[in-house]
N, C-alpha and C positions, 0 to 999 in steps of 0.2 A: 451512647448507643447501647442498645441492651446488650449483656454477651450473650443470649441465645438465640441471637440473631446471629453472630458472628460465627456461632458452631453451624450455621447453613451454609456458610461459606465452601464450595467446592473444593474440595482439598488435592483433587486429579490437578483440576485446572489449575490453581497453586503451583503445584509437584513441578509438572509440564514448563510452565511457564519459568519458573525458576530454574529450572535446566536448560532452558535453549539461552537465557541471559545469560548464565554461565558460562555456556556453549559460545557465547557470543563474542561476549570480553574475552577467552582464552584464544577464538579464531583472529580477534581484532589483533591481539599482541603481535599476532605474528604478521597477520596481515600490512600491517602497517609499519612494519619494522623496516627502519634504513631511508621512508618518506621523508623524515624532516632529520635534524641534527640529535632532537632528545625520542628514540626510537619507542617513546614510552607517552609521546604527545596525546595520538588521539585517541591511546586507550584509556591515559587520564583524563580527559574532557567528556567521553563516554560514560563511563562512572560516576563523572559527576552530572550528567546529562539522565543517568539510569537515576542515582539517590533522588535529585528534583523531581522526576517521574513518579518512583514510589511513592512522595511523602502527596503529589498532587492524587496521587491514586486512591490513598489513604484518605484523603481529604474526600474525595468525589463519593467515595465508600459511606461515608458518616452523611452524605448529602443522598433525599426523598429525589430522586430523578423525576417521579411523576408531575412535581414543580417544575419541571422544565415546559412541561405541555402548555402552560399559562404562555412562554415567553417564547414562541416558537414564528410567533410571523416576526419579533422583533430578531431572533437569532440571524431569522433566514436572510433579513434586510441588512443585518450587519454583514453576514458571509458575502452580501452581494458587493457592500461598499466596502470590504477589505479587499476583494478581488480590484475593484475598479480603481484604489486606491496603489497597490501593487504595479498596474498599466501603465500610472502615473508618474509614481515616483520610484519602482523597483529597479532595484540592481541587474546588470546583465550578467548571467552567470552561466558559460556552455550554451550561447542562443538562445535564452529562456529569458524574459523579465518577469523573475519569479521570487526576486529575494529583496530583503529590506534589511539595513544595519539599523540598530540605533547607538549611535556611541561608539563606547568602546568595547559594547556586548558582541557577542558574535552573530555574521548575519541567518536571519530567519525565514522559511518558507512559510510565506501564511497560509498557500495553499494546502497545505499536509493540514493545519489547524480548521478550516473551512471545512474539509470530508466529516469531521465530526459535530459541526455546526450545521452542516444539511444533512447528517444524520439523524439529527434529535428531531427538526423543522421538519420533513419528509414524513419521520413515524408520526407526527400527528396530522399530518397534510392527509395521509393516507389513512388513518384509523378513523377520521371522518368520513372517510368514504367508504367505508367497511359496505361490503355487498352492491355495491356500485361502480364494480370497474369488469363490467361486463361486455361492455360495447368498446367501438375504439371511439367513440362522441367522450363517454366516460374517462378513457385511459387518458385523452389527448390536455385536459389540464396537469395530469401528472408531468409528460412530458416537456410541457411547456416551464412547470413547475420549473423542472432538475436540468433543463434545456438552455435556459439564464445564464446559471452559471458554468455551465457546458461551455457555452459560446466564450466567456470571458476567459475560461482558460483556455483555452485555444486561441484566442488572441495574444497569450504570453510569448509564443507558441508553447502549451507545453502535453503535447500526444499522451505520453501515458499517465498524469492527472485525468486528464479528458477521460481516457477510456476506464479508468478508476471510478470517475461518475459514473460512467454507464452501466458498470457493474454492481454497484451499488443498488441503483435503480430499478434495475432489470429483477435484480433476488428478492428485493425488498417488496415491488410490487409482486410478485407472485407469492410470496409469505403472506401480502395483505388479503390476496383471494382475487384476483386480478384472472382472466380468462386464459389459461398458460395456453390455447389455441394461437390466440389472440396476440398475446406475447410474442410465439414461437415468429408468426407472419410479418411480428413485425421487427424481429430482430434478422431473420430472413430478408425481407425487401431493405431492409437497413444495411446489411451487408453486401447486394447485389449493387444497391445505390455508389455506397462508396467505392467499390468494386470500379464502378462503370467510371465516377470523378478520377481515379486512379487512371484509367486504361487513355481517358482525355487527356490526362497531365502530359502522361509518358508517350502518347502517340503522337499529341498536336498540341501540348506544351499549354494544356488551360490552366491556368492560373488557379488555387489551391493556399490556403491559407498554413501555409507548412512553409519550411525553408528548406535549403536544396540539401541540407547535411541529413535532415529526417527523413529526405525522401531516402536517397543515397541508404541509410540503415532501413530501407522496407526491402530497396533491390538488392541486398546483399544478403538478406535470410535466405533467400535461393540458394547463393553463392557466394559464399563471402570474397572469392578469389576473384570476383567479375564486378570489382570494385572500380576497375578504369585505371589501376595503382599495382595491379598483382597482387593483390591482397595490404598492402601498405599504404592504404587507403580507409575509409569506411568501414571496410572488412577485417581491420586489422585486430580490431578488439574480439571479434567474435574466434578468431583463426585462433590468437595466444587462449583465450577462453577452452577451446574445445581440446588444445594439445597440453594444457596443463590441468584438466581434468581426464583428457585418455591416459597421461603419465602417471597417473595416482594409482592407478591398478586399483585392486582389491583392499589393501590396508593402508597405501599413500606413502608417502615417504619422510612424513615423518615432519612435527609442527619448525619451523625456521629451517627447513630442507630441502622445500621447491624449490627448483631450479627456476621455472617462468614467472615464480611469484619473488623470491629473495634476489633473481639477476635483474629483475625491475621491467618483463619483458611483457606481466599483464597488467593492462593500464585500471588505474579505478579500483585497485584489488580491495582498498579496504572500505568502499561504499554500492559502487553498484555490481563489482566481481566479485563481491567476496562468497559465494558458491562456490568461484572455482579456485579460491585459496582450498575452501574444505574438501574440494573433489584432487586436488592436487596430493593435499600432505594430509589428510585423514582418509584418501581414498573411498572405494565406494562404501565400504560399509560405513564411513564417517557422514555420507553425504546421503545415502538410505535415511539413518539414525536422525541427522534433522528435518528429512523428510514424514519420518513415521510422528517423532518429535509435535511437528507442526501438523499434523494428522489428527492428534489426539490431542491436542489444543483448540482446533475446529473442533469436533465432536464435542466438546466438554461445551464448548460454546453453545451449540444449536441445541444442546440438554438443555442450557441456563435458559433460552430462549422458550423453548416449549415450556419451563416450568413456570413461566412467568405470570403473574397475576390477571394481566390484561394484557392487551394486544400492543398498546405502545410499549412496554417494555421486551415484548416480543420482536418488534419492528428495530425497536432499539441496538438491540443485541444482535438483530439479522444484520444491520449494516453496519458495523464492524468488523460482523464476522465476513462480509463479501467482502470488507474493503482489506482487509488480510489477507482471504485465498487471492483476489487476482494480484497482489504482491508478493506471494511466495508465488504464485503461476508465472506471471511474468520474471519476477526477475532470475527463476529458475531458469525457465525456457527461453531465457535473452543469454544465458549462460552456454546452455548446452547449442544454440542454435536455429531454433526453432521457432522463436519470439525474435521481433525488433527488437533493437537497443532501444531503451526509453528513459532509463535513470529513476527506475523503478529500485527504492530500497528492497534488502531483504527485513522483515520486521523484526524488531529487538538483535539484530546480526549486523547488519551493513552502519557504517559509521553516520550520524548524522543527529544533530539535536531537537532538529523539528519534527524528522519521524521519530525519536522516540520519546518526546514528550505528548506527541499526538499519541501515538501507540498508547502511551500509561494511561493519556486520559480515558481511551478507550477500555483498558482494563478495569478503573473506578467504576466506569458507566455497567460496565459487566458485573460485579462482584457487585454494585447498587441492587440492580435488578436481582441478582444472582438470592440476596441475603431477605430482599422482601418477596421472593415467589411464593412462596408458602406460610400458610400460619404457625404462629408458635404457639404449641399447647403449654400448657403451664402447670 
């Protein structure tokens, strides 16, 4: 690769990004401490989940993205048969057939792998129709498009994948030039729809392709304490959540010093709670600071996308950059109360090898696009 290519490389997004991994691994440590016998297990399986990430990032880097456009109905046909493959033979894991072992490797979410397989398939699904998604005759292949494997993973059952698609979908077609009127009506009536399948479940018991524990984590965002249990129910996770991030005060108390996180009182602390490890013992300024953190990692993002040479590397970079914010949204706001529980990682933070070998490759795909936006004068 030329190295004047590589001095394009965004140096914020770099900075950013290599602080919140930092941020990550030192919250994991503590997070995770006391889980197993060797209190150092999954920050070392992390690290090495992080180096595989890099060297795949670095790899995707030296790799023409705009060769992917060639290989996009064949991508999107795989993403479909790895889902359909998953129904069949996945692991159950917390309600979900969502996970595959092979061996003696550890087990994998193909799902988390897929959002970036109909991310590449999607930007060119969509840049062919550039100035044609003006009607809903128009928009309505799209949806049909991302609708596929919509349905598949909600046959895992797995709610917040699903609504991960939709986010996706939603930003990417309005980046493509999509009628954001158009958009708004229909994520509107889309809302009111589910709304109304919701209000049938819980009044006259209609049948809803969810299981009774998701439902259970919708009616406890009201109320986590109106779990049927006194809160030692459904609502249990949200209630230790909210009182071992009001305990953190302003500076926290301090890494291996929570009480709800070190007496073992919040469950998940070091995959889908780990928020409110950092709202605990780094307090709010700890939990601002990955806040502003993952702020300025979006912005660096939607830069690299606007500098992009053409529209697929735009669309590119839009949908990772969507499939990011609604996982630091959600698994923020599943924290604080105000989100379902969904088992929504936090990105590069929460423990997990498929979100962050997915995440890195997302990074490649980034820093690909990022290094050819511009010409190099010579």
């Amino acid at each position: 690769m030329n190295l004047k290519r590589l001095k394009l490389l965004d140096k914020y997004f770099l900075l950013v990004l290599a602080l919140i991994m930092v941020f990550g691994l030192v919250t994991l440590s503590s997070a995770s401490s006391g889980i197993t016998s060797d209190s150092n297990y999954y920050l070392k399986k992390q690290a090495i989940f992080l180096v595989v990430g890099i060297v795949i990032a670095i790899f995707i880097l030296r790799f023409d993205y705009t060769q992917l456009e060639k290989y996009s109905t064949y991508l999107y046909i795989l993403s479909l048969l790895i889902l359909v493959v998953v129904l069949v033979f996945g692991k159950e894991v917390r309600g979900t057939t969502g996970w595959i072992g092979f061996g003696s490797l550890p087990p994998m979410q193909p799902a988390e792998f897929t959002k970036i397989l109909l991310i590449v398939a999607f930007a060119d699904f969509l840049q062919r129709r550039k100035g044609e998604l003006n009607t809903l005759a128009q928009i309505f292949p799209c949806i049909l498009y991302m609708g596929a494997p919509f349905i598949l993973i909600m046959m895992q059952p797995d709610l917040g994948t699903a609504l991960v698609y939709i986010a996706i979908t939603v930003i990417m077609m309005f980046v493509a030039g999509a009628n954001p009127r158009l958009l708004l009506q229909i994520l509107v009536g889309g809302s009111l729809f589910i709304a109304l399948l919701l209000f049938l479940h819980f009044k006259f018991n209609m049948w809803l392709p969810l299981d009774d524990y998701q439902f259970n984590r919708l009616k406890v965002v009201i109320d986590p304490y109106q779990d049927g249990q006194g809160g030692r129910g459904a609502g249990w996770n949200t209630i230790q959540s909210l009182i071992a991030i009001g305990s953190g005060g302003w500076q926290g108390k301090g890494l291996f010093n929570g009480t709800q996180v070190q007496l073992n009182f919040l469950p998940e602390r070091h995959t889908d709670f780990i928020y409110a490890v950092i709202g605990e013992e780094l307090g709010f300024l700890g939990a601002a600071l990955v806040i502003l953190l993952f702020g300025i990692l979006l912005v660096r993002a939607v830069v690299i996308s606007f500098n992009a040479r053409e529209l697929y590397g735009t669309l590119v970079v839009t949908g990772i950059t969507a499939m990011w914010l609604f996982h630091i949204f959600e698994n923020i706001g599943m924290s604080i109360g105000v989100m379902p529980i969904t088992g929504i990682p936090l990105p590069f933070i929460s423990y997990g090898g498929s979100s962050m070998l997915t995440n890195m490759i997302g990074v490649g795909l980034i820093l690909s696009v990022n290094i050819r936006g511009k010409k190099i004068v010579f």
